[in-house]
C-alpha positions, 0 to 999 in steps of 0.5 A: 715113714717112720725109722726102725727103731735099734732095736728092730734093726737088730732083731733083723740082723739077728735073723739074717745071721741065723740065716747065714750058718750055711755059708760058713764052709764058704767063708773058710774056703775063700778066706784059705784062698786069699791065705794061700795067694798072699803066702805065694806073694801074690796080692788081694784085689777089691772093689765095690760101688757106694756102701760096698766101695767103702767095704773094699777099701776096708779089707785092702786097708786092713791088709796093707796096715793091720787087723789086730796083731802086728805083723807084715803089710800085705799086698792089698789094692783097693780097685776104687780108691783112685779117684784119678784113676776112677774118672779117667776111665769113667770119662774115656771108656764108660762106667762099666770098665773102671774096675776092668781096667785096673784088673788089667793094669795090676792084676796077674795069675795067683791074685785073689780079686773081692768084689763086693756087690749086694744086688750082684747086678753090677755090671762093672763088677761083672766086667772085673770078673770077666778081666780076671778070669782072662787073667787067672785071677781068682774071683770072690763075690760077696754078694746078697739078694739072689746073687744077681749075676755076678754070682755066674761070673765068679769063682766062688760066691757068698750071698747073704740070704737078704733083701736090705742092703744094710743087713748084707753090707754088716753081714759082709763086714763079719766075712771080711773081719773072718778073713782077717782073723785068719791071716793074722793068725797065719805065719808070714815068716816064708815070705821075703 
């Protein structure tokens, strides 16, 4: 099998994003939803698997360090970034908890959870989303394909409409950056 050449990759993710102009009310409104949750000094939540782990952690990062103005850490934690954490519940309770229980141990009510999936079949994604729902936790799936079903579980979904996994994994890196966008220029002066 020979690789796509650059310029077909772009080719294809310039089709996806013309695709994805009908989820821009999507994006606003979870993007208000995690703006209003930090501004009543609660905290974002995120977890994904492979590629889509690396995705959470950026946006929980970005929050506790910065995006590209100066302004206050916010509260985010990032469900796989403990490898402590990971295999401990791995080993004791099985792979389907281990963003399940940190919802448990750290979430509470007003808390905003991300889960990035793009098969939206990740049944330790679902598993989070059903801990949060118990918890009033807002939930966020930024999922691709058909949104698997995750997109069943969640408050709000955004599915980028396509089949490879790279495209809807750079599709979802330019949905959190809109995010960050916003709170940067959101007023974190009422927080104390």
């Amino acid at each position: 099998m020979q690789a796509p050449t650059f310029e077909k990759s772009i080719a294809e993710l310039k089709s996806v994003l013309d695709l994805c102009a009908p989820l821009a009310n999507a994006v606003h409104e979870a993007g208000s939803r995690i703006q209003h949750s930090l501004l009543q000094g609660k905290k974002l939540l995120s977890c994904g698997n492979g590629g889509s782990a690396a995705d959470a952690l950026h946006l929980a990062e970005e929050l506790v360090g910065r995006y590209k103005i100066e302004r206050r850490a916010l509260p985010g934690i990032c469900l796989n970034a403990d490898a402590t954490a990971l295999t401990c519940i791995c080993n004791d309770y099985g792979y389907e908890h281990v963003f399940s229980r940190p919802v448990e141990a750290l979430g509470s009510a007003g808390d905003v959870l991300v889960g990035f999936s793009t098969s939206g079949n990740s049944a330790n994604i679902i598993a989070a989303f059903h801990a949060a729902a118990k918890r009033k936790i807002t939930t966020i799936l930024l999922g691709g394909r058909d949104g698997g079903q995750a997109k069943n579980c969640c408050d709000l979904a955004i599915i980028v409409p396509s089949d490879s996994t790279a495209r809807i994994q750079e599709v979802h890196t330019l949905i959190l950056h809109q995010w960050l966008e916003l709170l940067d220029a959101t007023n974190w002066d009422t927080l104390p």
